[in-house]
PDB file of N, CA, C, O and CB in Angstrom:
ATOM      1  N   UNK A   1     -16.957 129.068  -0.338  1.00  0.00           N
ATOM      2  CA  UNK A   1     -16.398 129.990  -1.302  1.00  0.00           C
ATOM      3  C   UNK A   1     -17.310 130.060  -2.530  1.00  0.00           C
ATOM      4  O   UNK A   1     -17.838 129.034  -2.960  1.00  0.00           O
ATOM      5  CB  UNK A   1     -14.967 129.564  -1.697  1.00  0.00           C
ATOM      6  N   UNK A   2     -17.500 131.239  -3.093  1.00  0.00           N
ATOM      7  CA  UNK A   2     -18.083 131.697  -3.940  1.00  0.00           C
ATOM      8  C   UNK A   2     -17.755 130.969  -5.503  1.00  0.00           C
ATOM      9  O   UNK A   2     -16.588 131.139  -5.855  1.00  0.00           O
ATOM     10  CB  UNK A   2     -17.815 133.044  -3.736  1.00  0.00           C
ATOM     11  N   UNK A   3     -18.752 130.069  -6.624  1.00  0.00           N
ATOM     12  CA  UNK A   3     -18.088 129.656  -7.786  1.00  0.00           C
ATOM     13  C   UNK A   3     -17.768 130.945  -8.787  1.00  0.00           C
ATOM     14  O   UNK A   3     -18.100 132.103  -8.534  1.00  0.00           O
ATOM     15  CB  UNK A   3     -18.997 128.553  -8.480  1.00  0.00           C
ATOM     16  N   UNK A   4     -17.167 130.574  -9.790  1.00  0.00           N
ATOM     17  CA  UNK A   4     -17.545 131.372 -11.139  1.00  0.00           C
ATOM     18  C   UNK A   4     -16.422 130.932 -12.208  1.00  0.00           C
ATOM     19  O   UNK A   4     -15.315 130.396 -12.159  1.00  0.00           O
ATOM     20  CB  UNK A   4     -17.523 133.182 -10.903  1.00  0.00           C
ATOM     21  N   UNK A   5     -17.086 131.320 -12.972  1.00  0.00           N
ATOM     22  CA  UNK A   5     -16.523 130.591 -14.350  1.00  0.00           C
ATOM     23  C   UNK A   5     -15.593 131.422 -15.382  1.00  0.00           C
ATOM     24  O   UNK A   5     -15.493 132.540 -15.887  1.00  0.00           O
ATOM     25  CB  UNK A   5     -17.811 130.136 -15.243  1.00  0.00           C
ATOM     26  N   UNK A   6     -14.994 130.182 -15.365  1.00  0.00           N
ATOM     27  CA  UNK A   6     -13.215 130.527 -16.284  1.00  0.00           C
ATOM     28  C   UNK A   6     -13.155 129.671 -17.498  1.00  0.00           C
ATOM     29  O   UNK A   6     -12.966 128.488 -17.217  1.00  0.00           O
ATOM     30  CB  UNK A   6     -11.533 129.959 -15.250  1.00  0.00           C
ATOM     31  N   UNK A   7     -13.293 130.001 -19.128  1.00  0.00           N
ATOM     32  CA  UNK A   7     -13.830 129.583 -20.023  1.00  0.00           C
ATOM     33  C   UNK A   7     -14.901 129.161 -20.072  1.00  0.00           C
ATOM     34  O   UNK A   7     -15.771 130.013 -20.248  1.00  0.00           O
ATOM     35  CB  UNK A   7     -13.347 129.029 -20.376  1.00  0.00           C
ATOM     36  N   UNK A   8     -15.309 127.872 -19.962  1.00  0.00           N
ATOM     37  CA  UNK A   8     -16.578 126.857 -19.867  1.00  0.00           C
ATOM     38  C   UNK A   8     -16.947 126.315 -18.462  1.00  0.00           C
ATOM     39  O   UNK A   8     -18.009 125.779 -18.146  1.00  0.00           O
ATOM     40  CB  UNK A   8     -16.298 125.555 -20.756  1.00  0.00           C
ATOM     41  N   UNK A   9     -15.811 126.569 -17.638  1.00  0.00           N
ATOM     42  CA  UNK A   9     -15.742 125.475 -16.123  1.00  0.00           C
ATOM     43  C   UNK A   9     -16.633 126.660 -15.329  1.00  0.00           C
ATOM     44  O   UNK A   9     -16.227 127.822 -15.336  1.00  0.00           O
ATOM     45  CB  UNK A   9     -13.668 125.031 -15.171  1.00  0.00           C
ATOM     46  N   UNK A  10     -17.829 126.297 -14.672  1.00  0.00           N
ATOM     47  CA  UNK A  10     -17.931 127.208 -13.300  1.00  0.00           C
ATOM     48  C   UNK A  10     -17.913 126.673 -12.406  1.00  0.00           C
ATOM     49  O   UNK A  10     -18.904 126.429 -11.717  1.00  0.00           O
ATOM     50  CB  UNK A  10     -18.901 127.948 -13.027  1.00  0.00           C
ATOM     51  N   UNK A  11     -16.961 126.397 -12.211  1.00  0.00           N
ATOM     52  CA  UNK A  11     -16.495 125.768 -11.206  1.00  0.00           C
ATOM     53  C   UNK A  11     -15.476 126.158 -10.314  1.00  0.00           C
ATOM     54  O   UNK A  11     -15.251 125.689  -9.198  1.00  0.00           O
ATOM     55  CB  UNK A  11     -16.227 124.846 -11.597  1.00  0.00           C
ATOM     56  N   UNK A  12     -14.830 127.133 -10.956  1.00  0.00           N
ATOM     57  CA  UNK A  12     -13.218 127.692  -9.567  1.00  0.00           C
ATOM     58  C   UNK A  12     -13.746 128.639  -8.549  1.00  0.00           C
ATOM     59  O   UNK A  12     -14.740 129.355  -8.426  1.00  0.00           O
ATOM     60  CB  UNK A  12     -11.582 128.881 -10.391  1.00  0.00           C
ATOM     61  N   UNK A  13     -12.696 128.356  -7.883  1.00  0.00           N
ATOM     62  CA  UNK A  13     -13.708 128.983  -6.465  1.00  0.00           C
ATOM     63  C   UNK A  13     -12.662 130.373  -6.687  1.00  0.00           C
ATOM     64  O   UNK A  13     -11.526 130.500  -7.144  1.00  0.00           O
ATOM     65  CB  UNK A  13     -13.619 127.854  -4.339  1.00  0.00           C
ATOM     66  N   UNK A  14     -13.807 131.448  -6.037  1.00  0.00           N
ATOM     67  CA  UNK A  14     -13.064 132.855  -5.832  1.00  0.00           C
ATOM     68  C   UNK A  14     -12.582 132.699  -4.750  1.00  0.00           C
ATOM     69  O   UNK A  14     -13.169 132.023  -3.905  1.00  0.00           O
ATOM     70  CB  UNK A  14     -13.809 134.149  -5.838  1.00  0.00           C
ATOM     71  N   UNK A  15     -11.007 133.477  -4.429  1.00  0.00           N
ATOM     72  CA  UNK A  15     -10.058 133.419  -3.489  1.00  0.00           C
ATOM     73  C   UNK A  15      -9.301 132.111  -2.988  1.00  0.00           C
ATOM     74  O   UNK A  15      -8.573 131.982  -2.004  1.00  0.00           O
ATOM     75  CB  UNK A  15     -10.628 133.957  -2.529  1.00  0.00           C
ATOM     76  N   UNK A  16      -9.692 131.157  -3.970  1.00  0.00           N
ATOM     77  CA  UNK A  16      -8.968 129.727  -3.190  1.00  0.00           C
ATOM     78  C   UNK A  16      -7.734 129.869  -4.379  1.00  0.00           C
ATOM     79  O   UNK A  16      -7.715 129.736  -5.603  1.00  0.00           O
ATOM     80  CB  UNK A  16     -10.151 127.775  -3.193  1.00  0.00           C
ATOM     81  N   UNK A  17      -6.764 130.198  -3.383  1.00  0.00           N
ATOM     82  CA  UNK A  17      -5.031 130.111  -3.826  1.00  0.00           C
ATOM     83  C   UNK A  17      -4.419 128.855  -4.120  1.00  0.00           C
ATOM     84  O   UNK A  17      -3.225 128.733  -4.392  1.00  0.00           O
ATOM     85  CB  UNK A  17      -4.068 130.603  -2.683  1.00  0.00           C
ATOM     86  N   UNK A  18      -5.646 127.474  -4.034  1.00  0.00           N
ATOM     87  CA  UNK A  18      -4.728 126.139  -4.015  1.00  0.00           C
ATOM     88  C   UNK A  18      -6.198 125.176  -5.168  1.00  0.00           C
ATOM     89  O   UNK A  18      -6.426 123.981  -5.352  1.00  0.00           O
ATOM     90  CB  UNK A  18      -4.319 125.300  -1.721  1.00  0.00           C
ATOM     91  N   UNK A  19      -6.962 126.630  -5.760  1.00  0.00           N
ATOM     92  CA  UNK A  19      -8.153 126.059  -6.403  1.00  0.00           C
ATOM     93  C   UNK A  19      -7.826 124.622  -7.391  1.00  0.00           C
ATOM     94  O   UNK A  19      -7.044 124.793  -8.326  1.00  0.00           O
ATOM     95  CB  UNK A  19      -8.798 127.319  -7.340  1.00  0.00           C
ATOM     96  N   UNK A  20      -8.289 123.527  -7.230  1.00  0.00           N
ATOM     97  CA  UNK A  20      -8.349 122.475  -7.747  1.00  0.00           C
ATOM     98  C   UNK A  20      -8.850 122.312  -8.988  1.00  0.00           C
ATOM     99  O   UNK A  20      -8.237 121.470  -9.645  1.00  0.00           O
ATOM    100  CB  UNK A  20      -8.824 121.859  -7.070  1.00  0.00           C
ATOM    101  N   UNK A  21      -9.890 122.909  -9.609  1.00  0.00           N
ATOM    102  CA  UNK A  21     -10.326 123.334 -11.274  1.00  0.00           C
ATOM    103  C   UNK A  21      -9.081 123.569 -11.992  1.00  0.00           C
ATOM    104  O   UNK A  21      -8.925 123.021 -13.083  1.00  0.00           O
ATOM    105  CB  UNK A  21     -11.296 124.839 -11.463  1.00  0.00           C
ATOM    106  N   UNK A  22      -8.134 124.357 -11.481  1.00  0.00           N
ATOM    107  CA  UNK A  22      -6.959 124.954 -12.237  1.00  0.00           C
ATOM    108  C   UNK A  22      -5.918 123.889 -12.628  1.00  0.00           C
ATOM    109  O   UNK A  22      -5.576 122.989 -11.860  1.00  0.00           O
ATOM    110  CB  UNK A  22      -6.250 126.059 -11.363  1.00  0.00           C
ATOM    111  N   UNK A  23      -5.429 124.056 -13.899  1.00  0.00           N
ATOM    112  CA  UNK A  23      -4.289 123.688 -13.753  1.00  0.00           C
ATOM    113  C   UNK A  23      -3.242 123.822 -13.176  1.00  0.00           C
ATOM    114  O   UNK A  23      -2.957 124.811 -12.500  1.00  0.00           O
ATOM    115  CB  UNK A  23      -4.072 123.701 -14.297  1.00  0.00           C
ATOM    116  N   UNK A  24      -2.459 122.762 -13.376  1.00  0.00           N
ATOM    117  CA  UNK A  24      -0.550 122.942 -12.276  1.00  0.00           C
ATOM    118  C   UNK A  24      -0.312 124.698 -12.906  1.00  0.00           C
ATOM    119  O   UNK A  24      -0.535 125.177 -14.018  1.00  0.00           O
ATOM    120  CB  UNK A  24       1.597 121.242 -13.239  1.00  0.00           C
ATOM    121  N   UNK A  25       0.283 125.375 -11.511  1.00  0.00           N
ATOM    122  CA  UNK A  25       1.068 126.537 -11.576  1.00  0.00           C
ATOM    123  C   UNK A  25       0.110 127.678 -11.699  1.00  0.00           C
ATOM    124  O   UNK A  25       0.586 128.796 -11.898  1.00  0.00           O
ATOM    125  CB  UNK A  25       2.073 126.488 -12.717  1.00  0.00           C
ATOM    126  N   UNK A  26      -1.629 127.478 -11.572  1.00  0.00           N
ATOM    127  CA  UNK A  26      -2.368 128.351 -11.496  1.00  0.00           C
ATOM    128  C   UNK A  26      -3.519 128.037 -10.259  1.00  0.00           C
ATOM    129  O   UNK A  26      -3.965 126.894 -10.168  1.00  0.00           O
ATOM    130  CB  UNK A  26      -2.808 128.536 -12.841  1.00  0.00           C
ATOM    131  N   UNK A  27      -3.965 129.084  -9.333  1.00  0.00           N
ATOM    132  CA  UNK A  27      -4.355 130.343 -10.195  1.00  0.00           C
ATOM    133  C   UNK A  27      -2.967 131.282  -9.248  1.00  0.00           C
ATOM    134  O   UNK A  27      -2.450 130.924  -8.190  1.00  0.00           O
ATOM    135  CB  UNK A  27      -6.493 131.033  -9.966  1.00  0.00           C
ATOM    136  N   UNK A  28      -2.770 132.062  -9.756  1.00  0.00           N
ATOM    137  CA  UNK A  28      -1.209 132.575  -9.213  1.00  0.00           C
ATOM    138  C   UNK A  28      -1.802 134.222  -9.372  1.00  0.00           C
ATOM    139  O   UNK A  28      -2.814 134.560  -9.986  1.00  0.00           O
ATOM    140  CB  UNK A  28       0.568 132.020 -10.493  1.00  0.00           C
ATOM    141  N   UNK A  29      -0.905 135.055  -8.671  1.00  0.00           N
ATOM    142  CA  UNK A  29      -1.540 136.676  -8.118  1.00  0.00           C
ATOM    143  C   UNK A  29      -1.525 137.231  -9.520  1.00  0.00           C
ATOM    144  O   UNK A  29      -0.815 136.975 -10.492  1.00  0.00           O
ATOM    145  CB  UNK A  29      -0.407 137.810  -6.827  1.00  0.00           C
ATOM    146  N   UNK A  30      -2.649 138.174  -9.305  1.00  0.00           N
ATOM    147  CA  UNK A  30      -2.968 139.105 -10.244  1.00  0.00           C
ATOM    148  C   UNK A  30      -2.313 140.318  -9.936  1.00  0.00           C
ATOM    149  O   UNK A  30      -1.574 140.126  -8.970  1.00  0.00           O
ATOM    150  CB  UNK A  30      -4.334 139.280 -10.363  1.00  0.00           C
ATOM    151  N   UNK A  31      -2.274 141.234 -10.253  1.00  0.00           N
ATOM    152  CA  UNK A  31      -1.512 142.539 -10.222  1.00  0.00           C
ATOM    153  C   UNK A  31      -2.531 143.324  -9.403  1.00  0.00           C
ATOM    154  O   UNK A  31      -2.163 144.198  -8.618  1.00  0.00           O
ATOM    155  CB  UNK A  31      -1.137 143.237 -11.769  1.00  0.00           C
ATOM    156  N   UNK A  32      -3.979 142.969  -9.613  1.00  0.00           N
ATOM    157  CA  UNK A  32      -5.056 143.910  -8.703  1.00  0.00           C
ATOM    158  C   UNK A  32      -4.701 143.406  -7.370  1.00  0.00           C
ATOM    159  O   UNK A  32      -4.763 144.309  -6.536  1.00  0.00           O
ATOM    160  CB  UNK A  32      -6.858 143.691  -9.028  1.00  0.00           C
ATOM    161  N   UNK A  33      -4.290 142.073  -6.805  1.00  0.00           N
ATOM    162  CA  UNK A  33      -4.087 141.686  -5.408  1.00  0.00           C
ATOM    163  C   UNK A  33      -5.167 140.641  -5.634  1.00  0.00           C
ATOM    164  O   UNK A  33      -5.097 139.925  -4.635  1.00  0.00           O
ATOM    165  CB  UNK A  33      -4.290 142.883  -4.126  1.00  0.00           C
ATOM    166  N   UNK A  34      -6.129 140.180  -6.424  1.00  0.00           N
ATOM    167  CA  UNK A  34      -6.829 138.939  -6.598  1.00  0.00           C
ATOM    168  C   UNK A  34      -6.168 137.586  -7.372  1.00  0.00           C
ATOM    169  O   UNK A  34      -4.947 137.641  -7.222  1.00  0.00           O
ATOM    170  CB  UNK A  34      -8.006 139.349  -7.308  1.00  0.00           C
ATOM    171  N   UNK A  35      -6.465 136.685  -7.957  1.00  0.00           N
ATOM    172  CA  UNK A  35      -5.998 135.436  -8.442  1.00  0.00           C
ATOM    173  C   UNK A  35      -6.641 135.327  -9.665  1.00  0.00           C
ATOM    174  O   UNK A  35      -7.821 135.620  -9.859  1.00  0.00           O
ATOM    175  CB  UNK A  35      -6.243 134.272  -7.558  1.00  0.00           C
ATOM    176  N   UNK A  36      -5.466 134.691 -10.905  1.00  0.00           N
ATOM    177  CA  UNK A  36      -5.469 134.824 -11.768  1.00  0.00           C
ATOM    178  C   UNK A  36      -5.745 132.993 -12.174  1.00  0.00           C
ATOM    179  O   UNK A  36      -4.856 132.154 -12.320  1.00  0.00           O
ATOM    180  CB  UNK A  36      -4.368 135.752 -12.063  1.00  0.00           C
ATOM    181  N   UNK A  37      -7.459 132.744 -12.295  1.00  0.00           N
ATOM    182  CA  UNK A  37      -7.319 131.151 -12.443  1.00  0.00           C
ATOM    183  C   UNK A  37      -7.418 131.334 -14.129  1.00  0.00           C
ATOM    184  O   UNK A  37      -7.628 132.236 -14.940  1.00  0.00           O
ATOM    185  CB  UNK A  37      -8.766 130.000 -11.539  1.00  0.00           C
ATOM    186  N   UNK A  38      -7.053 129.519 -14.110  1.00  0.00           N
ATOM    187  CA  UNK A  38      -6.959 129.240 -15.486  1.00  0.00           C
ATOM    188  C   UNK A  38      -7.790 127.818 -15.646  1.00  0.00           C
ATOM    189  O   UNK A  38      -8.030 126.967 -14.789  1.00  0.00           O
ATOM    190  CB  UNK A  38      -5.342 129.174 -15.968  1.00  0.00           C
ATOM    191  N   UNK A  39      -8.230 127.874 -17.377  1.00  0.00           N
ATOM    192  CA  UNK A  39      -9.299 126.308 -17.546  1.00  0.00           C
ATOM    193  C   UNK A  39      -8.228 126.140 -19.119  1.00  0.00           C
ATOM    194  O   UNK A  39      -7.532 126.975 -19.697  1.00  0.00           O
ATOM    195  CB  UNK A  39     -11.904 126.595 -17.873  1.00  0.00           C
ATOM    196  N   UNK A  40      -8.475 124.845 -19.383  1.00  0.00           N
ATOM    197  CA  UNK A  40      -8.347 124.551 -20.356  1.00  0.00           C
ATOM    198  C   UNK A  40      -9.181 124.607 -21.744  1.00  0.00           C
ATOM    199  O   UNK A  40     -10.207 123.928 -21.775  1.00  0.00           O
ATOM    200  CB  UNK A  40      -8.093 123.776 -20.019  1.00  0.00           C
ATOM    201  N   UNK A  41      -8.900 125.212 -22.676  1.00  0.00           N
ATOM    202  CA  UNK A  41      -9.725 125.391 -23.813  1.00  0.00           C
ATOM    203  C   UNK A  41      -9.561 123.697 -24.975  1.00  0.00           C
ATOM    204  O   UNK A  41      -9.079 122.566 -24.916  1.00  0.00           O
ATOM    205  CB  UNK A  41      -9.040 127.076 -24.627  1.00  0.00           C
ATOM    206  N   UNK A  42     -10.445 124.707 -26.042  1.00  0.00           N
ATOM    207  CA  UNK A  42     -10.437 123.674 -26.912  1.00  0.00           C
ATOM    208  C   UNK A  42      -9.616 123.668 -27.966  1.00  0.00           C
ATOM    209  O   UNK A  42      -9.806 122.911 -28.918  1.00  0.00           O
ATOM    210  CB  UNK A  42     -11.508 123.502 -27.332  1.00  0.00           C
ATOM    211  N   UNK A  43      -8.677 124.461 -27.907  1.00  0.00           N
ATOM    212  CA  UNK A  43      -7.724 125.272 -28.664  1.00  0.00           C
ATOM    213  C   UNK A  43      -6.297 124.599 -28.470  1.00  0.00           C
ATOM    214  O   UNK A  43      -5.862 124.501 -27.323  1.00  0.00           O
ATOM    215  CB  UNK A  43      -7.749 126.833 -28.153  1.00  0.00           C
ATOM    216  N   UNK A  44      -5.532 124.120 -29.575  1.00  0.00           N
ATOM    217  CA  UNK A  44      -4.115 124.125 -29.781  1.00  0.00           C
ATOM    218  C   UNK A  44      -3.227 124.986 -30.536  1.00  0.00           C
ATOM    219  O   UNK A  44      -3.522 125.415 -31.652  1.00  0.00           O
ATOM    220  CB  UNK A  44      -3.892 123.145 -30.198  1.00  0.00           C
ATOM    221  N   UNK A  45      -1.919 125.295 -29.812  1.00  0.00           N
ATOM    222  CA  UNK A  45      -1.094 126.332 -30.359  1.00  0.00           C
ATOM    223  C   UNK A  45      -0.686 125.661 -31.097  1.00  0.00           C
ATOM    224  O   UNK A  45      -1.165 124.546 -31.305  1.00  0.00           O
ATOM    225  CB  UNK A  45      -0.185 127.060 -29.701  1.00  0.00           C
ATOM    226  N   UNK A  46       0.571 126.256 -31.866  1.00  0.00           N
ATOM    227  CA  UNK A  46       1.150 125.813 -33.346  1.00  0.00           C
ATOM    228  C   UNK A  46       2.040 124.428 -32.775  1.00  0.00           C
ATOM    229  O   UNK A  46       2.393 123.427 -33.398  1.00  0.00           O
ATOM    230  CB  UNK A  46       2.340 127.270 -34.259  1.00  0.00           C
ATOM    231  N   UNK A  47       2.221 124.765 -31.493  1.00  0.00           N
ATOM    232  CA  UNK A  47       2.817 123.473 -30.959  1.00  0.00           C
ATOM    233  C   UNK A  47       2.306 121.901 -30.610  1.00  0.00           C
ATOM    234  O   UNK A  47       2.943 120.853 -30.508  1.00  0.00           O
ATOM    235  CB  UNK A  47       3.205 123.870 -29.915  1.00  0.00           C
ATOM    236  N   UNK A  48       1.027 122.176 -30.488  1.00  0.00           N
ATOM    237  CA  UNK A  48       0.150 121.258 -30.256  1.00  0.00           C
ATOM    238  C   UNK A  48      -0.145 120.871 -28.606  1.00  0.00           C
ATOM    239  O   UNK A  48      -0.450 119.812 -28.059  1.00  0.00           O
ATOM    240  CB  UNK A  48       0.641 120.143 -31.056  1.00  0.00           C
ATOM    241  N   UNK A  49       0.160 122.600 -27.962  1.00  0.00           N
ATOM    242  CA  UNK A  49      -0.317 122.530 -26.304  1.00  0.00           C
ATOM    243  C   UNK A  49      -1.669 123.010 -26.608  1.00  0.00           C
ATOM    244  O   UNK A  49      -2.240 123.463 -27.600  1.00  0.00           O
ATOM    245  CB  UNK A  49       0.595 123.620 -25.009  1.00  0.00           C
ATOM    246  N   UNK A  50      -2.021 122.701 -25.185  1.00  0.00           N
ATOM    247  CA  UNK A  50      -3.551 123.253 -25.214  1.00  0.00           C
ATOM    248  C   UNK A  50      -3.510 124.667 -24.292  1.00  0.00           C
ATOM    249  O   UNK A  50      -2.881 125.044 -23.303  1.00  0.00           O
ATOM    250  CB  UNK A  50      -4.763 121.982 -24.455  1.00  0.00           C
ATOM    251  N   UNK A  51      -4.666 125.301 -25.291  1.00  0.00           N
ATOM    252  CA  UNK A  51      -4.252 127.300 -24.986  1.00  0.00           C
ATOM    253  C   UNK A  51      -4.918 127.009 -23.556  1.00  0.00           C
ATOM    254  O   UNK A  51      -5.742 126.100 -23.455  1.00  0.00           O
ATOM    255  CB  UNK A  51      -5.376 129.057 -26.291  1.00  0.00           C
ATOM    256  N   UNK A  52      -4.600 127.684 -22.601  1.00  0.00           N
ATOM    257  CA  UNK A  52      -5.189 128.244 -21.573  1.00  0.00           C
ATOM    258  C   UNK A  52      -6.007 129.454 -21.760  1.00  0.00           C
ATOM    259  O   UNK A  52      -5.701 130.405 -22.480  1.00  0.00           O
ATOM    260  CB  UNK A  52      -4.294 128.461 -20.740  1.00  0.00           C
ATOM    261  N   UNK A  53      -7.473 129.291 -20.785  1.00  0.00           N
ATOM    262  CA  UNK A  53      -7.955 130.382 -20.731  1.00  0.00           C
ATOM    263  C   UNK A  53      -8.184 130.943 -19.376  1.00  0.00           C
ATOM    264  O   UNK A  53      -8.625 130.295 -18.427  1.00  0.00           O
ATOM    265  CB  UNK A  53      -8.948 130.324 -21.420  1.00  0.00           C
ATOM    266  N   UNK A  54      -7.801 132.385 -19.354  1.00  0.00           N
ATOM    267  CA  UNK A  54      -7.094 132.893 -17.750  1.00  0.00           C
ATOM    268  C   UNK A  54      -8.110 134.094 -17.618  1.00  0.00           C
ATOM    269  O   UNK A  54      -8.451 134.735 -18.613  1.00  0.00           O
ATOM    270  CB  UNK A  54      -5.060 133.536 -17.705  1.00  0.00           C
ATOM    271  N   UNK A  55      -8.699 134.445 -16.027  1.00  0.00           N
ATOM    272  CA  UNK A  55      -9.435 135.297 -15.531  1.00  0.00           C
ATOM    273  C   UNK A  55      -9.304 135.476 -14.274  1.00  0.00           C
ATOM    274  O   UNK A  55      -9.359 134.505 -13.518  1.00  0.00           O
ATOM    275  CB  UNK A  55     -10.497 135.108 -15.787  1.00  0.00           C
ATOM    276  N   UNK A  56      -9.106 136.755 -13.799  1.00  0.00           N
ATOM    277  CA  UNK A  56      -8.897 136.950 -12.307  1.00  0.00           C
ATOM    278  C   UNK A  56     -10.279 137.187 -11.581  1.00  0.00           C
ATOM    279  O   UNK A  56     -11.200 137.961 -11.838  1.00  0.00           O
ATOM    280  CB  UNK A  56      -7.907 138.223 -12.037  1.00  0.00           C
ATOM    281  N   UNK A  57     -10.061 136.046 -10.365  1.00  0.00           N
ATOM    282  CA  UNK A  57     -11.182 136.145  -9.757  1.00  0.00           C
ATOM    283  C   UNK A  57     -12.064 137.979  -9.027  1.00  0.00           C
ATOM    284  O   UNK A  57     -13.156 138.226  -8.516  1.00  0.00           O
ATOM    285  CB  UNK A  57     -10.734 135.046  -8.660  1.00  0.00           C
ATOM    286  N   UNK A  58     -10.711 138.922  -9.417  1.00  0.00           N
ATOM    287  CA  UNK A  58     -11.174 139.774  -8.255  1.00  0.00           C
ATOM    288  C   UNK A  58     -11.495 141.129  -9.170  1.00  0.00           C
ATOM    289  O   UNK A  58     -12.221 142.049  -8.793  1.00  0.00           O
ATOM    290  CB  UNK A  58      -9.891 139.990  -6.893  1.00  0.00           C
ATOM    291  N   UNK A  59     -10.610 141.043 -10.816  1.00  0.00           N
ATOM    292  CA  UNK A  59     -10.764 142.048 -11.762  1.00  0.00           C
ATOM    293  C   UNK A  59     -11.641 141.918 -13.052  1.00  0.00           C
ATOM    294  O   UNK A  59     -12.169 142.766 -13.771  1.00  0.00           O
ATOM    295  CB  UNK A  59      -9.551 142.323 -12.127  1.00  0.00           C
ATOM    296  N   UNK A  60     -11.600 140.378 -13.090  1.00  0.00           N
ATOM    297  CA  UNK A  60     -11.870 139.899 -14.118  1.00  0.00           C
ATOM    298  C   UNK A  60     -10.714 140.191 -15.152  1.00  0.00           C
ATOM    299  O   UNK A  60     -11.217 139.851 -16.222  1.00  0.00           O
ATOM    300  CB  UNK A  60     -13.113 140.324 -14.419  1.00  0.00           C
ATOM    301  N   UNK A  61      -9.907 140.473 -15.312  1.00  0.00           N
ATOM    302  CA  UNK A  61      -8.647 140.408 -16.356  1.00  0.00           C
ATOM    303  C   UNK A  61      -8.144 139.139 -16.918  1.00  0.00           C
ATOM    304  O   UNK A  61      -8.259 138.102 -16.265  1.00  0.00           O
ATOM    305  CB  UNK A  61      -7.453 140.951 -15.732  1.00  0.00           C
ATOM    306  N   UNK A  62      -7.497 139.151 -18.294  1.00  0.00           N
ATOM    307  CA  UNK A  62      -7.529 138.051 -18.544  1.00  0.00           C
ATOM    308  C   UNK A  62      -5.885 138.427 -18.720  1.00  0.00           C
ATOM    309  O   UNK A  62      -5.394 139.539 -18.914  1.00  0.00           O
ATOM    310  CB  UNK A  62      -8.604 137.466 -19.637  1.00  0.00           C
ATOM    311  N   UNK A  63      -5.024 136.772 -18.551  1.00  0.00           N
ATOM    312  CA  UNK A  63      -3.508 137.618 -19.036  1.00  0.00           C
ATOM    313  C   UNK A  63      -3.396 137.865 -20.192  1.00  0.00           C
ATOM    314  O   UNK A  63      -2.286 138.292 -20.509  1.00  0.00           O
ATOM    315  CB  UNK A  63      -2.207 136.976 -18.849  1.00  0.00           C
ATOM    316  N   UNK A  64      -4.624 137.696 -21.512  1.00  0.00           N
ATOM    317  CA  UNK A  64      -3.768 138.117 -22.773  1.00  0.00           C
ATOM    318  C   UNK A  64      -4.811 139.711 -22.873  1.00  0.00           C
ATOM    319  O   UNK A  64      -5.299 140.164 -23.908  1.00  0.00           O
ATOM    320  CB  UNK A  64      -3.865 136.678 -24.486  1.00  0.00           C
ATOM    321  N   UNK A  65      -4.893 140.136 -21.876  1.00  0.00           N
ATOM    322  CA  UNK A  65      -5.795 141.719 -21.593  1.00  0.00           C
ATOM    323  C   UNK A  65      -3.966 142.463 -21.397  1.00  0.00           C
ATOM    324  O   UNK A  65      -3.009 142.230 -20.659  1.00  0.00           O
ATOM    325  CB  UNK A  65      -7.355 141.811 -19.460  1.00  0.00           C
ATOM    326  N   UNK A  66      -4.448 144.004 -23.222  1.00  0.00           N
ATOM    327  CA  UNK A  66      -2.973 144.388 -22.785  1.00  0.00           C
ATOM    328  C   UNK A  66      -2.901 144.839 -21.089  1.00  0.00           C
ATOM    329  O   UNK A  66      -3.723 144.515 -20.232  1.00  0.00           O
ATOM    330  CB  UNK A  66      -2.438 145.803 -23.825  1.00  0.00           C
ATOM    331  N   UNK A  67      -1.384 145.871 -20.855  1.00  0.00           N
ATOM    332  CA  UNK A  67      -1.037 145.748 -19.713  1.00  0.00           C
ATOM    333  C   UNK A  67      -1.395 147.340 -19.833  1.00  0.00           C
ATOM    334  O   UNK A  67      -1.446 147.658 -21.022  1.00  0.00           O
ATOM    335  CB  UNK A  67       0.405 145.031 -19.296  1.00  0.00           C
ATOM    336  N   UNK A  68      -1.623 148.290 -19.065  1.00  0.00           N
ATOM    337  CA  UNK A  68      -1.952 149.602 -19.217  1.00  0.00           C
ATOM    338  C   UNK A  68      -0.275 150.376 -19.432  1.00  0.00           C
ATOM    339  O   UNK A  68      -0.173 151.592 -19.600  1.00  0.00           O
ATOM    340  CB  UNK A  68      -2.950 150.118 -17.758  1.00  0.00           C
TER     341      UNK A  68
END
């Protein structure tokens, strides 16, 4: 499987539905019919989680890309 990179990681594989780079509960369907992986940033919300950064292997969309 093909790599490519989601924030800093190039490491997730395109089309692997059970990709191991990702965190729990990702990479999960995109709306194009590709997969929506996710990496961890360096970033904390007001809560003190760490932001996710999300890209679909097949559109490149990100989920905070508005929705048309």
């Amino acid at each position: 499987m093909a790599l490519f990179t989601v924030g800093e990681d190039t490491n997730h594989h395109v089309g692997d539905p059970h990709c191991a780079e990702c965190p729990e509960e990702y990479p999960e369907p995109c709306r194009c019919g590709g997969l929506m992986h996710a990496a961890e940033s360096d970033e904390t919300d007001t809560d003190g989680n760490i932001v996710l950064v999300t890209l679909c292997d097949h559109c490149a969309r990100s989920d905070e890309d508005e929705e048309p």
